[in-house]
PDB file of N, CA, C and O in Angstrom:
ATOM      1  N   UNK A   1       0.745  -7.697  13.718  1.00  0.00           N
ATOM      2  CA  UNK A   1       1.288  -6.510  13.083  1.00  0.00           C
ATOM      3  C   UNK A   1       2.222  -5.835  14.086  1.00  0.00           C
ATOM      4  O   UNK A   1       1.813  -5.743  15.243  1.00  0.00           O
ATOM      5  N   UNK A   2       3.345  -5.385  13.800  1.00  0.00           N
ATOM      6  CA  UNK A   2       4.308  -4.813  14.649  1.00  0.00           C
ATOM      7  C   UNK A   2       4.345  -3.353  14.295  1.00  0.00           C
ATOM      8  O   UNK A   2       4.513  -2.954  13.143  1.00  0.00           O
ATOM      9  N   UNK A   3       4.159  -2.483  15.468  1.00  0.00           N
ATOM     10  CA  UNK A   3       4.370  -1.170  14.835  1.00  0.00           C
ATOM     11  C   UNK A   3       5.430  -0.766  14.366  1.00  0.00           C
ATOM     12  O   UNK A   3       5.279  -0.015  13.402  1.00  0.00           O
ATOM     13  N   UNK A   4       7.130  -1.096  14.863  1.00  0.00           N
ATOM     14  CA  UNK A   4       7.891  -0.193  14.260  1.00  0.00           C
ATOM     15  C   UNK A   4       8.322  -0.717  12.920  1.00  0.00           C
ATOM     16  O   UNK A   4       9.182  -0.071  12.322  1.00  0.00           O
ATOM     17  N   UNK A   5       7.786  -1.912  12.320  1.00  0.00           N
ATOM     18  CA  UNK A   5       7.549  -2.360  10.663  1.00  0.00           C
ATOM     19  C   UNK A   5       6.726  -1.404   9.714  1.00  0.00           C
ATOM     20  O   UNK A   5       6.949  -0.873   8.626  1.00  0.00           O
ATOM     21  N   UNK A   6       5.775  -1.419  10.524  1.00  0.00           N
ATOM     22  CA  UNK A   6       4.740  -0.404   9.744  1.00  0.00           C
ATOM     23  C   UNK A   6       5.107   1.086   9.639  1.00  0.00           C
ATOM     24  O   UNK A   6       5.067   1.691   8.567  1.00  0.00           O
ATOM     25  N   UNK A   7       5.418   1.570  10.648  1.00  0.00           N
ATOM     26  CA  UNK A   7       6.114   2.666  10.802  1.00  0.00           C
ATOM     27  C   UNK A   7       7.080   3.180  10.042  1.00  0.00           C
ATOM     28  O   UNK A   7       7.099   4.312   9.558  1.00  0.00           O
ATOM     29  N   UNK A   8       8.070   2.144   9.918  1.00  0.00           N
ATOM     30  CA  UNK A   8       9.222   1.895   9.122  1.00  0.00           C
ATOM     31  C   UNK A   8       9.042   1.885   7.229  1.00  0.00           C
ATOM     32  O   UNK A   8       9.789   2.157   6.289  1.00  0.00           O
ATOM     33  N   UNK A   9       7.778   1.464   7.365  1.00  0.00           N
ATOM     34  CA  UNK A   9       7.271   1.358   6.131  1.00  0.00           C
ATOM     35  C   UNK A   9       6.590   2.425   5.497  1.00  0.00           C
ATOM     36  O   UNK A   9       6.642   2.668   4.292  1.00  0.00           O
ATOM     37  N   UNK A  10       5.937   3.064   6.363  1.00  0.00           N
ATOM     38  CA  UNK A  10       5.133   4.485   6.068  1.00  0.00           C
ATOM     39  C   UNK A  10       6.006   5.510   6.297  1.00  0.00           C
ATOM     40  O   UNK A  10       5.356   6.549   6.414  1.00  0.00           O
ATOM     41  N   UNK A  11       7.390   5.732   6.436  1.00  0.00           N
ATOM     42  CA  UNK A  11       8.639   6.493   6.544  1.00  0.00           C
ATOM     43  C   UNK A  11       8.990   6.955   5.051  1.00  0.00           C
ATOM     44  O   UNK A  11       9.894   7.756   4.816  1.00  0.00           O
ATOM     45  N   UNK A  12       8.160   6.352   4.034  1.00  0.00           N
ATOM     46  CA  UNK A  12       9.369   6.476   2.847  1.00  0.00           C
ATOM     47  C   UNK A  12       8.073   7.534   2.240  1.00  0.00           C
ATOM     48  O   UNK A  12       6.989   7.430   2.814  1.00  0.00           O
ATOM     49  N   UNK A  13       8.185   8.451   1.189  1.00  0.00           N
ATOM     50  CA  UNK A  13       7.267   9.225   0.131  1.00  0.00           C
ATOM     51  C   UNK A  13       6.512   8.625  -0.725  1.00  0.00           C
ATOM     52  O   UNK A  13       5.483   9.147  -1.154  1.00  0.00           O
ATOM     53  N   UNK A  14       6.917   7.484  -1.070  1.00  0.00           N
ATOM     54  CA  UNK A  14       6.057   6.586  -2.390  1.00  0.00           C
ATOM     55  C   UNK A  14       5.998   5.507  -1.686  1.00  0.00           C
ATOM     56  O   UNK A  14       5.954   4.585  -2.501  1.00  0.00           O
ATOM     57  N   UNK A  15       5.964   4.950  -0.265  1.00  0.00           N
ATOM     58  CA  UNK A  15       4.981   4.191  -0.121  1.00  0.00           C
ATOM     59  C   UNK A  15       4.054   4.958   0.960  1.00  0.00           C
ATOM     60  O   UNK A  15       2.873   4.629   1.066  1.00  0.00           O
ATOM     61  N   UNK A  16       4.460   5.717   1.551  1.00  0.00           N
ATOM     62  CA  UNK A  16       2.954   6.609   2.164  1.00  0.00           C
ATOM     63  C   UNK A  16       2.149   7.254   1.015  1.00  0.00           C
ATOM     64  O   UNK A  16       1.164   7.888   1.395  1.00  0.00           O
ATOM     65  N   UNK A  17       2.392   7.215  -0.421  1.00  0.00           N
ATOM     66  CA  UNK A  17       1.422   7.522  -1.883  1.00  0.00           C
ATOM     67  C   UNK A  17       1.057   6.563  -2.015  1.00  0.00           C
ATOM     68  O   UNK A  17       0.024   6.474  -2.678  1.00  0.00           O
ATOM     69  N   UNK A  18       1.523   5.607  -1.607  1.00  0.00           N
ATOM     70  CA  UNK A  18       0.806   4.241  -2.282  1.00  0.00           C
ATOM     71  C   UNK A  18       0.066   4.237  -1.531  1.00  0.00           C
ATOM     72  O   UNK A  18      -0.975   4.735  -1.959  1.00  0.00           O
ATOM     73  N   UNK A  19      -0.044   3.677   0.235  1.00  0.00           N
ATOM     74  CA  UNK A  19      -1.155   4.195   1.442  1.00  0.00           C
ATOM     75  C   UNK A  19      -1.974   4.831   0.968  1.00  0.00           C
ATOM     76  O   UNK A  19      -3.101   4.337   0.978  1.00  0.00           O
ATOM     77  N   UNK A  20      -1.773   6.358   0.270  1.00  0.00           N
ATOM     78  CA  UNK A  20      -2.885   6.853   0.899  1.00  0.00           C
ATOM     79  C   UNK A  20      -4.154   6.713  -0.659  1.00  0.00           C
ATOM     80  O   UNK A  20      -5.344   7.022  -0.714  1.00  0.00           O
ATOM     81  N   UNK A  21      -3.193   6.102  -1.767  1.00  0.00           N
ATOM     82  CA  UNK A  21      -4.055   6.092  -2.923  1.00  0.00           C
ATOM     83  C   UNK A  21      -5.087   4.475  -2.170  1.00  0.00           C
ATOM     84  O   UNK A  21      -6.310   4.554  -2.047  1.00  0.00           O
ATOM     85  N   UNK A  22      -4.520   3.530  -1.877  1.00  0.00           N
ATOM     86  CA  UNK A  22      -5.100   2.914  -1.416  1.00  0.00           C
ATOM     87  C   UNK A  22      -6.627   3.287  -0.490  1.00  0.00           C
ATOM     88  O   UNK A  22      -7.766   2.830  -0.590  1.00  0.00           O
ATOM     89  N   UNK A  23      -5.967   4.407   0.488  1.00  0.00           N
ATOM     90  CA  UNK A  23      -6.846   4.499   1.481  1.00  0.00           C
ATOM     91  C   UNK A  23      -8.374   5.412   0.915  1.00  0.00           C
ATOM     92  O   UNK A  23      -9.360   5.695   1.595  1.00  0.00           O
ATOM     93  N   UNK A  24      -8.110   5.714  -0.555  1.00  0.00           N
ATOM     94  CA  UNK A  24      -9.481   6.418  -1.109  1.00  0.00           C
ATOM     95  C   UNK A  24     -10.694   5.754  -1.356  1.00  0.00           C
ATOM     96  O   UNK A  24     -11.894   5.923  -1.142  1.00  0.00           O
ATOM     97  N   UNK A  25      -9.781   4.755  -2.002  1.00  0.00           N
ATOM     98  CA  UNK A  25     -11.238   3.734  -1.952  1.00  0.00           C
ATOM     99  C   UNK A  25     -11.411   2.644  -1.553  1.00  0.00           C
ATOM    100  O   UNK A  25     -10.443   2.139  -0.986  1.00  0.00           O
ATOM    101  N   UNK A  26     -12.436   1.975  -1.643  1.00  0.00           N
ATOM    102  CA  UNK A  26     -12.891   0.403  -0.814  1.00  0.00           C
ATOM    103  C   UNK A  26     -12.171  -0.548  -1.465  1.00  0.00           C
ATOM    104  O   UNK A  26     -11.394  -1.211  -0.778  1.00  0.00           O
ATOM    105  N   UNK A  27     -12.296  -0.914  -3.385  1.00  0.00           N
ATOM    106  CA  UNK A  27     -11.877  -1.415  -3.916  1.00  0.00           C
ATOM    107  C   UNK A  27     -10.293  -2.151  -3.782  1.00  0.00           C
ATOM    108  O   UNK A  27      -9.431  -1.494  -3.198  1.00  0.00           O
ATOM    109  N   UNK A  28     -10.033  -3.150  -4.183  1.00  0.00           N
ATOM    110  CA  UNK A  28      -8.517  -3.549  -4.230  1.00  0.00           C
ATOM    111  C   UNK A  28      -8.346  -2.669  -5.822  1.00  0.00           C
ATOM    112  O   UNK A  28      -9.062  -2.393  -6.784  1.00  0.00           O
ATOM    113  N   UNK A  29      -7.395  -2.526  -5.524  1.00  0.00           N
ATOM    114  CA  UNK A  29      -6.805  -1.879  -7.070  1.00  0.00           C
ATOM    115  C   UNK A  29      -5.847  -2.897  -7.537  1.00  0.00           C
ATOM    116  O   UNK A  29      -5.436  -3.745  -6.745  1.00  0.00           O
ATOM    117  N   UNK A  30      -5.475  -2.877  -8.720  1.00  0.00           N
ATOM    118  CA  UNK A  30      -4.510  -3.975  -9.105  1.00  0.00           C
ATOM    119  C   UNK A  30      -3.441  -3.128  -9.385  1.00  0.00           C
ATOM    120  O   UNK A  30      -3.656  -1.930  -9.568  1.00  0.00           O
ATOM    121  N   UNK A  31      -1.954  -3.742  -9.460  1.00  0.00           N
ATOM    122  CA  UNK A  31      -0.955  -2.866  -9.788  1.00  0.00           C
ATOM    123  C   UNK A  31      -0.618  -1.723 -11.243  1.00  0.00           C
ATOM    124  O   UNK A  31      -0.040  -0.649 -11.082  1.00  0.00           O
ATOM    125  N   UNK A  32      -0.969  -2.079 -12.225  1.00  0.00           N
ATOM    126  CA  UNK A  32      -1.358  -1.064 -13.107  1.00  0.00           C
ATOM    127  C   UNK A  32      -2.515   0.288 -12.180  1.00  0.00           C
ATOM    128  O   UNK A  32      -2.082   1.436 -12.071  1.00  0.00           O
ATOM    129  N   UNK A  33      -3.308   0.077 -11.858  1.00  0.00           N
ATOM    130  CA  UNK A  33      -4.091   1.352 -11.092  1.00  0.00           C
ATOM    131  C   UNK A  33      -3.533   1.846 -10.251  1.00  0.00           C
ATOM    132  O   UNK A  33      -3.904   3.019 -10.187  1.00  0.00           O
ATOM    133  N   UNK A  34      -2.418   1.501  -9.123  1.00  0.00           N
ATOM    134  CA  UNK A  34      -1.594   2.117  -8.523  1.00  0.00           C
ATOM    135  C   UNK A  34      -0.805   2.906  -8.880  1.00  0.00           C
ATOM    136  O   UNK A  34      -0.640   4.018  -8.379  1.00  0.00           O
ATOM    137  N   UNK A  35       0.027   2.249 -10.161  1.00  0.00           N
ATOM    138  CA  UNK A  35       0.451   3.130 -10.830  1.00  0.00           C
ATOM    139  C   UNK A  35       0.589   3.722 -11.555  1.00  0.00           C
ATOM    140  O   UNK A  35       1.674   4.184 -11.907  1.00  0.00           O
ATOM    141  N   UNK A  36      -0.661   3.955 -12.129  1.00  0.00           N
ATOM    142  CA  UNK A  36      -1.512   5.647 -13.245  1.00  0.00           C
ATOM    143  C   UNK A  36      -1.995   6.429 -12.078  1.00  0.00           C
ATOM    144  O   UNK A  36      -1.609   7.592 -11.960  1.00  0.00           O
ATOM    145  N   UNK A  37      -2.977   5.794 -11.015  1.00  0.00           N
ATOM    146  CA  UNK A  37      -3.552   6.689  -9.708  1.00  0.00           C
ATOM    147  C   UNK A  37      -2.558   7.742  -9.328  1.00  0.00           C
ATOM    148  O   UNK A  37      -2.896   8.920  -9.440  1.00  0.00           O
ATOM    149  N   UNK A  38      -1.085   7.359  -8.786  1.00  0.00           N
ATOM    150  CA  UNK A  38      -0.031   7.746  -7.806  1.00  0.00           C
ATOM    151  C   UNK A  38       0.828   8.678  -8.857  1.00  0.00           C
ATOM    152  O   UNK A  38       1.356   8.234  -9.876  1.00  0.00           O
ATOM    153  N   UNK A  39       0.863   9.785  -8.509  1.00  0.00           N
ATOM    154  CA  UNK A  39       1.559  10.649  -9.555  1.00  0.00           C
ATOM    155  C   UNK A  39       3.369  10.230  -8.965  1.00  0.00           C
ATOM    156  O   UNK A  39       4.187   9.752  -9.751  1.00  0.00           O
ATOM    157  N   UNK A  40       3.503  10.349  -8.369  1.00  0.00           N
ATOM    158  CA  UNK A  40       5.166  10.118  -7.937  1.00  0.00           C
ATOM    159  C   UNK A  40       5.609   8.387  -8.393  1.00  0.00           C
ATOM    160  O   UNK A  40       6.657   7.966  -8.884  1.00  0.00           O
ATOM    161  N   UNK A  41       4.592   7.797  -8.076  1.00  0.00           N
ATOM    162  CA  UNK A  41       4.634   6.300  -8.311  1.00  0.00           C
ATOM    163  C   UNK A  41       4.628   5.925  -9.778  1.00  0.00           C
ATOM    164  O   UNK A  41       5.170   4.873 -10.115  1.00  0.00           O
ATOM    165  N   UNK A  42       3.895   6.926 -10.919  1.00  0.00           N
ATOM    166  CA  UNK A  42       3.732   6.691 -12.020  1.00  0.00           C
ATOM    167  C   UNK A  42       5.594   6.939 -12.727  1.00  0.00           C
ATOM    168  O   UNK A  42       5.967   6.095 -13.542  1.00  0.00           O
ATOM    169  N   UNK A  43       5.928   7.324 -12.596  1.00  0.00           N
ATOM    170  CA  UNK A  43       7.470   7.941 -12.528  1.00  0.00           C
ATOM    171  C   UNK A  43       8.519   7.168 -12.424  1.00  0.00           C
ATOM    172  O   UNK A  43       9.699   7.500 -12.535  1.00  0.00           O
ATOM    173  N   UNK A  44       7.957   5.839 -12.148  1.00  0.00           N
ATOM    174  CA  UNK A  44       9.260   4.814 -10.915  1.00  0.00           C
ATOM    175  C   UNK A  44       9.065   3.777 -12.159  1.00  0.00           C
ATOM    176  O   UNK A  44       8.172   3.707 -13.004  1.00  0.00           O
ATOM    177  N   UNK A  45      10.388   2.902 -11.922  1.00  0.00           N
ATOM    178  CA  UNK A  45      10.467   1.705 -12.866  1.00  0.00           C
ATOM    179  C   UNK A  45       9.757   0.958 -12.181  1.00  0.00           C
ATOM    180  O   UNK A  45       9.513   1.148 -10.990  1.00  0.00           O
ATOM    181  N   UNK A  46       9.264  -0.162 -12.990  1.00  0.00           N
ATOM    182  CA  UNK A  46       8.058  -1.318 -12.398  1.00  0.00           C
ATOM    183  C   UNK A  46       9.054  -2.434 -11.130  1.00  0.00           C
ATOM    184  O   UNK A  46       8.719  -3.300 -10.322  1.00  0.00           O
ATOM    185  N   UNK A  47      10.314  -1.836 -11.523  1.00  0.00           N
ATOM    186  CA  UNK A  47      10.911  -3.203 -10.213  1.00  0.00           C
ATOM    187  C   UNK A  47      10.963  -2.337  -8.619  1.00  0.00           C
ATOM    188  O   UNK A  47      10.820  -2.698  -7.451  1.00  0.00           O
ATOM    189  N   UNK A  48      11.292  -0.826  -9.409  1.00  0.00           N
ATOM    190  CA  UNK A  48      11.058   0.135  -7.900  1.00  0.00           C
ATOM    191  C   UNK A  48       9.792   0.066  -7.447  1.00  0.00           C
ATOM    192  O   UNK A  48       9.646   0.179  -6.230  1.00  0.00           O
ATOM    193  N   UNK A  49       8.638  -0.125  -8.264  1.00  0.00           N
ATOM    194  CA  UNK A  49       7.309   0.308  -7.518  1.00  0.00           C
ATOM    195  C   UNK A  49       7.151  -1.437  -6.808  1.00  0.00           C
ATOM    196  O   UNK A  49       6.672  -1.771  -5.725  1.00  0.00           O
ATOM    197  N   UNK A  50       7.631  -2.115  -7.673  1.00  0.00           N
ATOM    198  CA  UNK A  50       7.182  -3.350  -6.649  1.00  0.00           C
ATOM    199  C   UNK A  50       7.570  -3.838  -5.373  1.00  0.00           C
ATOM    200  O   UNK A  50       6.962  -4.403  -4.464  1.00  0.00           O
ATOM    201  N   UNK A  51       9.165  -3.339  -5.606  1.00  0.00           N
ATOM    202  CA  UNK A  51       9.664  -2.947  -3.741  1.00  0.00           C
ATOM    203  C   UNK A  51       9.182  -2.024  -3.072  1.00  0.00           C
ATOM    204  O   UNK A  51       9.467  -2.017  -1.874  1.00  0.00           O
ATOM    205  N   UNK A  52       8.689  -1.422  -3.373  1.00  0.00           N
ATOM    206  CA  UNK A  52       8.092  -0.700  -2.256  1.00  0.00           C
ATOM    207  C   UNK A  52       6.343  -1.351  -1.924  1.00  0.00           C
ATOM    208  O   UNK A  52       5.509  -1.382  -1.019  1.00  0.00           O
ATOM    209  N   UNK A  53       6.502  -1.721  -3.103  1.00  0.00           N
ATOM    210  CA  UNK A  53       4.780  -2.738  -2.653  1.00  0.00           C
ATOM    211  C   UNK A  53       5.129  -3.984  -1.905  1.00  0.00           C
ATOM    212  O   UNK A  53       4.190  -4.471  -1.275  1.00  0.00           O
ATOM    213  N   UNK A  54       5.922  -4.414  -1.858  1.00  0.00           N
ATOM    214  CA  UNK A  54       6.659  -5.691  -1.047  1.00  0.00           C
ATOM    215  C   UNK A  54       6.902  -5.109  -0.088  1.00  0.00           C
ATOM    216  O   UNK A  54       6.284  -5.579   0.866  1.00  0.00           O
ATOM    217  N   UNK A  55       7.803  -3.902   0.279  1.00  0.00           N
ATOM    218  CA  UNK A  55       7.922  -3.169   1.688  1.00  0.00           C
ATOM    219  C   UNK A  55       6.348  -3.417   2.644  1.00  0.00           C
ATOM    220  O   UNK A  55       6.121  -4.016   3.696  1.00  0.00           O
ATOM    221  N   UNK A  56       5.467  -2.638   1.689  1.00  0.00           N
ATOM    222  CA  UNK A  56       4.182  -2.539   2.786  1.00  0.00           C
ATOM    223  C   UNK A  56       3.502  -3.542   2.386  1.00  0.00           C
ATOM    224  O   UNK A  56       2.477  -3.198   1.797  1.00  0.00           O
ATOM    225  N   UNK A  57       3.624  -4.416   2.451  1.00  0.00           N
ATOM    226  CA  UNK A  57       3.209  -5.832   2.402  1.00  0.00           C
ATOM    227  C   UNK A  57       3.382  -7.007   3.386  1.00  0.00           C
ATOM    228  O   UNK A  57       2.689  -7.708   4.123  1.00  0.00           O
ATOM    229  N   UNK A  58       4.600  -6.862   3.032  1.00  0.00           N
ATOM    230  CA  UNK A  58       5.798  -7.422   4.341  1.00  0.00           C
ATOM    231  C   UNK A  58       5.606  -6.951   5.859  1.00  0.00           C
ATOM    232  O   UNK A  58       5.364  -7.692   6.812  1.00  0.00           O
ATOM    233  N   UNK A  59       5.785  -5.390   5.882  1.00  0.00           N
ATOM    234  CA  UNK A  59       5.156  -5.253   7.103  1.00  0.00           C
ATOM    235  C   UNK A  59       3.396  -4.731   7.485  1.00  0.00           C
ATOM    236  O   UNK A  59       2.886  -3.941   8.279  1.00  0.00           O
ATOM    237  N   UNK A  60       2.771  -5.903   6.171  1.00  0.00           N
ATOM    238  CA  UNK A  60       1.138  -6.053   6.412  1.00  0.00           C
ATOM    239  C   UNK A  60       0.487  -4.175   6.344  1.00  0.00           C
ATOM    240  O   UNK A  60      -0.737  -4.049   6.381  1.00  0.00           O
ATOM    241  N   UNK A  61       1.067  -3.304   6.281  1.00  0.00           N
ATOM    242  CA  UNK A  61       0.173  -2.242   5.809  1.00  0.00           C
ATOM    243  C   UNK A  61      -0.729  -2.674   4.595  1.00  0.00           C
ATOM    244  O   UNK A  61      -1.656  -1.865   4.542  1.00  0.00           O
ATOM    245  N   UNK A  62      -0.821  -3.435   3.787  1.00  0.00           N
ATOM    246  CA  UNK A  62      -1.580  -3.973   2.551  1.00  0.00           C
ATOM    247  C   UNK A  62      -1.727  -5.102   2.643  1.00  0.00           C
ATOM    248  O   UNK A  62      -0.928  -5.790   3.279  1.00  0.00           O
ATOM    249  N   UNK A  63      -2.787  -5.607   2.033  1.00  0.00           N
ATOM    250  CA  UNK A  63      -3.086  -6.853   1.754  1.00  0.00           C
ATOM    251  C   UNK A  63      -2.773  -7.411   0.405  1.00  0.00           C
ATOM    252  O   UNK A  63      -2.924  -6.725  -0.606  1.00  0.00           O
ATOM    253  N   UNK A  64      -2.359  -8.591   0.371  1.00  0.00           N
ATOM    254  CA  UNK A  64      -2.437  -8.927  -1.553  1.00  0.00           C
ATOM    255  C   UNK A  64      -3.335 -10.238  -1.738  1.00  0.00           C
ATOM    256  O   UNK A  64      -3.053 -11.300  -1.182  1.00  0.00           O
ATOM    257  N   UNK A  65      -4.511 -10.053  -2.624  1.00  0.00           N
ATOM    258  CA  UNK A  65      -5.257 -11.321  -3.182  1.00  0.00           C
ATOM    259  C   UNK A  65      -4.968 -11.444  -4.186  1.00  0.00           C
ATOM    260  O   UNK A  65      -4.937 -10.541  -5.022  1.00  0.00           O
ATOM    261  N   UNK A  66      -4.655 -12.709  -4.380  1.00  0.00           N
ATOM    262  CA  UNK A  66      -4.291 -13.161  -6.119  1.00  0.00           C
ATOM    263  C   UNK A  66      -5.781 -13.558  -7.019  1.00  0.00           C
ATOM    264  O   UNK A  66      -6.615 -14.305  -6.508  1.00  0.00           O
ATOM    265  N   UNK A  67      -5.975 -12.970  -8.375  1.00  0.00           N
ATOM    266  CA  UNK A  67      -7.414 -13.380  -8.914  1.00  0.00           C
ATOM    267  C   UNK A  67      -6.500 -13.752 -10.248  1.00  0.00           C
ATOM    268  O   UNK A  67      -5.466 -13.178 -10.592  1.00  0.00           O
ATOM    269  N   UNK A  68      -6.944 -14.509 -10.696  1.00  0.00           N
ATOM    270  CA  UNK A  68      -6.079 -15.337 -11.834  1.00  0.00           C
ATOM    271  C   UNK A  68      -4.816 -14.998 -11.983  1.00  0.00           C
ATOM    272  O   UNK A  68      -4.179 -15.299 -10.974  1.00  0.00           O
ATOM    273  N   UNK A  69      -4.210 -14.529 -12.756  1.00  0.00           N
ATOM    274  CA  UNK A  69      -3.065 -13.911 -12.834  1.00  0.00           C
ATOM    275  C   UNK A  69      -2.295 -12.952 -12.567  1.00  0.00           C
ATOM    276  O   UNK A  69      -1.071 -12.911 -12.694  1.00  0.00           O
ATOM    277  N   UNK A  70      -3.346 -11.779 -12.008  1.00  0.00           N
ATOM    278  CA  UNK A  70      -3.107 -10.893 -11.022  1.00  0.00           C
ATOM    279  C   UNK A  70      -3.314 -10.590  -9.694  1.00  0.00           C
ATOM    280  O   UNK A  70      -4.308 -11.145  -9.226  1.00  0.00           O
ATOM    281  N   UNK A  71      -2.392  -9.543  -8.567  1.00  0.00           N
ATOM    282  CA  UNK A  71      -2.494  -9.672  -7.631  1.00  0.00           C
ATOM    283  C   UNK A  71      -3.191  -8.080  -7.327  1.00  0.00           C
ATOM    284  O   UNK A  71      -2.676  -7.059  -7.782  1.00  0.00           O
ATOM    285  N   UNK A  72      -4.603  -8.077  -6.372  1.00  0.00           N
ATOM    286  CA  UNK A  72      -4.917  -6.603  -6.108  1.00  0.00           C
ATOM    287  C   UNK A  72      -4.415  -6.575  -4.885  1.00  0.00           C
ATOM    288  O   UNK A  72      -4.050  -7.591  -4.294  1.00  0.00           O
ATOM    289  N   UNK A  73      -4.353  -5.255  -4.352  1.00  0.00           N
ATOM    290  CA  UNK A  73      -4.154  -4.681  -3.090  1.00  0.00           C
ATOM    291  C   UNK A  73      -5.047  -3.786  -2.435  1.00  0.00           C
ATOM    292  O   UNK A  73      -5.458  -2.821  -3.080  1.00  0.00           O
ATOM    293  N   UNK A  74      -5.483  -3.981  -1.033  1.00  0.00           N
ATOM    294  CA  UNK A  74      -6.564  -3.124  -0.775  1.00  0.00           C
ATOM    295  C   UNK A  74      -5.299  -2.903   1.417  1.00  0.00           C
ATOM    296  O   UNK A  74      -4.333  -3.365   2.025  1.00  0.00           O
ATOM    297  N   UNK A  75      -6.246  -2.044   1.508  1.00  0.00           N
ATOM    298  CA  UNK A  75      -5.473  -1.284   2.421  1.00  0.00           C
ATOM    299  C   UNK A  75      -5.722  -2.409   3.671  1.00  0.00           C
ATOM    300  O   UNK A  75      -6.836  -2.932   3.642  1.00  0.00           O
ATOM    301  N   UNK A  76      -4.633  -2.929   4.985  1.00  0.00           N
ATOM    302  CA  UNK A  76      -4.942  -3.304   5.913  1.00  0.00           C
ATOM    303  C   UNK A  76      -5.889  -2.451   6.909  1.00  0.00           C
ATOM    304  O   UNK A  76      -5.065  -1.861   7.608  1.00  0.00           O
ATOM    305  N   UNK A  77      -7.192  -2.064   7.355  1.00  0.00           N
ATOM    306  CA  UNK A  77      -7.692  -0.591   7.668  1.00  0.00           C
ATOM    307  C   UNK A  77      -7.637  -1.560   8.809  1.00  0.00           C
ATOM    308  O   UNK A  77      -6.738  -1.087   9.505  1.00  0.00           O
ATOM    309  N   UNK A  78      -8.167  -2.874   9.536  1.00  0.00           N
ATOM    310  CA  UNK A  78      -7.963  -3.277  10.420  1.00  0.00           C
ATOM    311  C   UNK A  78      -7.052  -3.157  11.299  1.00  0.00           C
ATOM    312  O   UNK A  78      -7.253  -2.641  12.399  1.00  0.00           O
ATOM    313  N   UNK A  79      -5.585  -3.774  10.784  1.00  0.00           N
ATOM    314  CA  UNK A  79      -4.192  -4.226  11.015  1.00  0.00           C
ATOM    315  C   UNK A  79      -3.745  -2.896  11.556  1.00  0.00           C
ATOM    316  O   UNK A  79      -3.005  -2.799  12.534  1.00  0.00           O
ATOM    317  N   UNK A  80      -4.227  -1.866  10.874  1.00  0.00           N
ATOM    318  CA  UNK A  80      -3.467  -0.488  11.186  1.00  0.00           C
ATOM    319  C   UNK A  80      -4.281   0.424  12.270  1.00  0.00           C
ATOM    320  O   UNK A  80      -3.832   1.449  12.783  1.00  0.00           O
ATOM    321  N   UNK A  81      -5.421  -0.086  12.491  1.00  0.00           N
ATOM    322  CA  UNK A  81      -6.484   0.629  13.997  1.00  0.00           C
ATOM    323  C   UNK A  81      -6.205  -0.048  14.802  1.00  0.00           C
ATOM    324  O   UNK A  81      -6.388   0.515  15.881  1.00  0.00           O
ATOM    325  N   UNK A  82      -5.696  -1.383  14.950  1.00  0.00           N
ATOM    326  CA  UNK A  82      -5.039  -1.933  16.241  1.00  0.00           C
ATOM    327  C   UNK A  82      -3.344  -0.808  16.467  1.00  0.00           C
ATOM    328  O   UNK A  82      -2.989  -0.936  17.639  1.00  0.00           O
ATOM    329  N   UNK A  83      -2.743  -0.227  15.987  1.00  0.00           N
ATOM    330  CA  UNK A  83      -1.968   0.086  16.503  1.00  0.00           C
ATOM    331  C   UNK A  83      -2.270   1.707  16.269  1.00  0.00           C
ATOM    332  O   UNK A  83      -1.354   2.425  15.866  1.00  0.00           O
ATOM    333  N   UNK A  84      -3.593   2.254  16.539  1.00  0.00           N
ATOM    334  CA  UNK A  84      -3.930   3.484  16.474  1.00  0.00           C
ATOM    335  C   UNK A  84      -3.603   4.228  15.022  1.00  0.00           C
ATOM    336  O   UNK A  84      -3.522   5.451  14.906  1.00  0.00           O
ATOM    337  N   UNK A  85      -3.453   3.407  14.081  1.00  0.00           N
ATOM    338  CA  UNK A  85      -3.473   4.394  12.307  1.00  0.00           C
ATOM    339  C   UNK A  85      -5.124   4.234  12.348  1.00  0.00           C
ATOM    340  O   UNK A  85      -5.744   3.172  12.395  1.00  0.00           O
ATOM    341  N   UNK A  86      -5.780   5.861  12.309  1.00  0.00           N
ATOM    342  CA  UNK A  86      -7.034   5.938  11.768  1.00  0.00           C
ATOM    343  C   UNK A  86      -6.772   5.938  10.129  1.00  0.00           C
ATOM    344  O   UNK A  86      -5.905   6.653   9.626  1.00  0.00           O
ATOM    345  N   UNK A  87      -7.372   5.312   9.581  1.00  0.00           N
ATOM    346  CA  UNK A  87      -7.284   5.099   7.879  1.00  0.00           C
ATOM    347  C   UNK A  87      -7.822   6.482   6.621  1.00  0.00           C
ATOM    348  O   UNK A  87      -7.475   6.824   5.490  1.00  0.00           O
ATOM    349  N   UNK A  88      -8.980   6.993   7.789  1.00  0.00           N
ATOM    350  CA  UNK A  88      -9.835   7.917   7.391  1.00  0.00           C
ATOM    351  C   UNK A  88      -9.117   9.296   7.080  1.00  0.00           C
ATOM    352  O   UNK A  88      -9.505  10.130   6.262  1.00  0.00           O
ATOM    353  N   UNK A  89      -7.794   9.390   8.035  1.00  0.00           N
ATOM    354  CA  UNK A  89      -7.137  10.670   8.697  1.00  0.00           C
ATOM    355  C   UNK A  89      -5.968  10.386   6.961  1.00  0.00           C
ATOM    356  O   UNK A  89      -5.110  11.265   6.886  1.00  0.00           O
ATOM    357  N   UNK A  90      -5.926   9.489   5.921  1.00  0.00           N
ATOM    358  CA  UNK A  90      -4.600   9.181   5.286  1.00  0.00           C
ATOM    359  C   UNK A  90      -5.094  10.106   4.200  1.00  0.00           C
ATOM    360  O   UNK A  90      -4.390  10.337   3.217  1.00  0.00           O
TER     361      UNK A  90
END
């Protein structure tokens, strides 16, 4: 994980909403729950919310597991305490 990716990534308003809806619960959420959860995110066309889910993806703030046909996302809490992000503090 590189910090100034992540950094770079948690710079923008709707993907530090996406972070921090992530960071509430344990669960992966799937992309429909991200975006009913995220009030600013609910707002965005489905190709905007997915770049910005590719943003923090790309630079590993999130994880993505694929379960049949869909992909959930649950927060990197690891990836991001190696470079001092407490998860708890989001």
């Amino acid at each position: 994980m590189v910090a100034t990716k992540v950094f770079k990534a948690l710079g923008d308003d709707v993907r530090l909403t996406i972070v921090q809806c992530l960071a509430r619960g344990d669960k992966p959420l799937k992309y429909s729950d991200i975006a009913s959860r995220c009030d600013c995110v609910s707002k965005l066309s489905q190709p905007t919310i997915s770049h910005h889910i590719n943003k923090l993806a790309s630079a590993e703030v999130i994880l993505v597991s694929k379960q049949r046909t869909e992909n959930f996302y649950t927060l990197n809490r690891e990836g991001l305490s190696t470079i001092g992000i407490d998860t708890k503090l989001l």
